[in-house]
C-alpha positions in Angstrom: -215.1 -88.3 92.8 -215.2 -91.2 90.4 -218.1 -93.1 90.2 -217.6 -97.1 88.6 -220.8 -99.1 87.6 -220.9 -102.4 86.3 -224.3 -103.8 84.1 -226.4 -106.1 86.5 -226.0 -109.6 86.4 -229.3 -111.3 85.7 -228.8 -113.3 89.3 -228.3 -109.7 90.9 -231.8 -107.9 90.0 -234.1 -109.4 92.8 -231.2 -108.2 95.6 -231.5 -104.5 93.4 -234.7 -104.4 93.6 -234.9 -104.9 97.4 -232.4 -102.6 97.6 -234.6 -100.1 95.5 -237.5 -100.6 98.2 -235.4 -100.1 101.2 -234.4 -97.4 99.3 -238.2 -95.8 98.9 -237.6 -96.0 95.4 -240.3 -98.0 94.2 -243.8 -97.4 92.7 -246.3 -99.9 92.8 -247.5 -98.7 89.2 -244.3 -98.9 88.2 -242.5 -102.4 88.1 -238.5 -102.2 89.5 -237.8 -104.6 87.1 -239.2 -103.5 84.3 -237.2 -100.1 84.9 -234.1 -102.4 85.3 -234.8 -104.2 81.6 -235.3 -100.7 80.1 -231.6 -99.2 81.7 -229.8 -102.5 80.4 -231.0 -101.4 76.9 -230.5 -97.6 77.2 -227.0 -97.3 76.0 -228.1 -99.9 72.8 -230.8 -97.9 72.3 -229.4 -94.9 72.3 -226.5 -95.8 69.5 -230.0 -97.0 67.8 -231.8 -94.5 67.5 -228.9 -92.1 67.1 -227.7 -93.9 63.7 -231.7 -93.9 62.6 -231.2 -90.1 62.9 -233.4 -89.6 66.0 -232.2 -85.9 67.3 -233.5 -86.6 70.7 -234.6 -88.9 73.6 -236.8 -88.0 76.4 -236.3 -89.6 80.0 -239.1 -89.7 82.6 -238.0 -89.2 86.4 -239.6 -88.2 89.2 -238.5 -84.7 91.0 -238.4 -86.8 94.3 -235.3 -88.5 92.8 -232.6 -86.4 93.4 -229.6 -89.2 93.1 -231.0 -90.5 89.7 -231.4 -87.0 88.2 -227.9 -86.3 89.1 -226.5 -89.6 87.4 -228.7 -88.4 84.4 -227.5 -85.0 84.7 -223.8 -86.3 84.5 -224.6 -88.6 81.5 -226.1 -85.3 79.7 -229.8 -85.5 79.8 -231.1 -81.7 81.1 -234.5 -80.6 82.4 -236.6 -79.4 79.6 -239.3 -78.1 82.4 -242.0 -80.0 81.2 -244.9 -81.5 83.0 -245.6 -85.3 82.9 -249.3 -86.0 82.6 -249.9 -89.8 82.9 -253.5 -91.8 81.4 -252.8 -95.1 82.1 -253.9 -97.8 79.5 -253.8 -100.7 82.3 -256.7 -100.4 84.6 -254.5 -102.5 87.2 -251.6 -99.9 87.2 -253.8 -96.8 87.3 -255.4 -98.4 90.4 -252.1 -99.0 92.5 -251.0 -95.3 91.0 -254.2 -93.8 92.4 -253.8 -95.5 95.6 -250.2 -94.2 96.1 -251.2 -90.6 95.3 -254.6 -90.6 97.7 
């Protein structure tokens, strides 16, 4: 099966990011769009840091998202098996993280 994605339009995000919440995909500590802005510059970022001699990224995804760590998977990120232990900087995000995980 062939998968074909094309880079979001600017005029597209706000109907991606309602389909992101139908989709139970969202975090209130965690801005949709913000996530959106930081995939547009992945593969840019990626050729940067490569040529700056960078050996490795690290990508953050949460075990409930099965579909996202399979498109990962495919692009050749792995599981390193490490724990992700968040102290948030921003007492408004830490509040709306707490209240998600009460």
């Amino acid at each position: 099966m062939s998968e074909r994605f094309k880079p979001v339009r600017d005029d597209q995000i706000a109907a991606l990011v309602a389909l992101w919440d139908r989709a139970g995909m969202t975090r209130p500590w965690n801005p949709a769009a913000d996530d959106i802005a930081r995939l547009r510059a992945q593969p840019a970022a990626e050729g940067w840091a490569g040529a700056r001699g960078v050996i490795k990224l690290m990508l953050v995804v949460r075990d409930t998202n099965q579909g996202v760590i399979g498109f990962y998977e495919r692009l050749g990120y792995s599981d390193a098996g490490v724990r992700v232990m968040p102290h948030w900087l921003t007492p408004e995000r830490a509040r709306a993280y707490e209240a998600g995980h009460a």
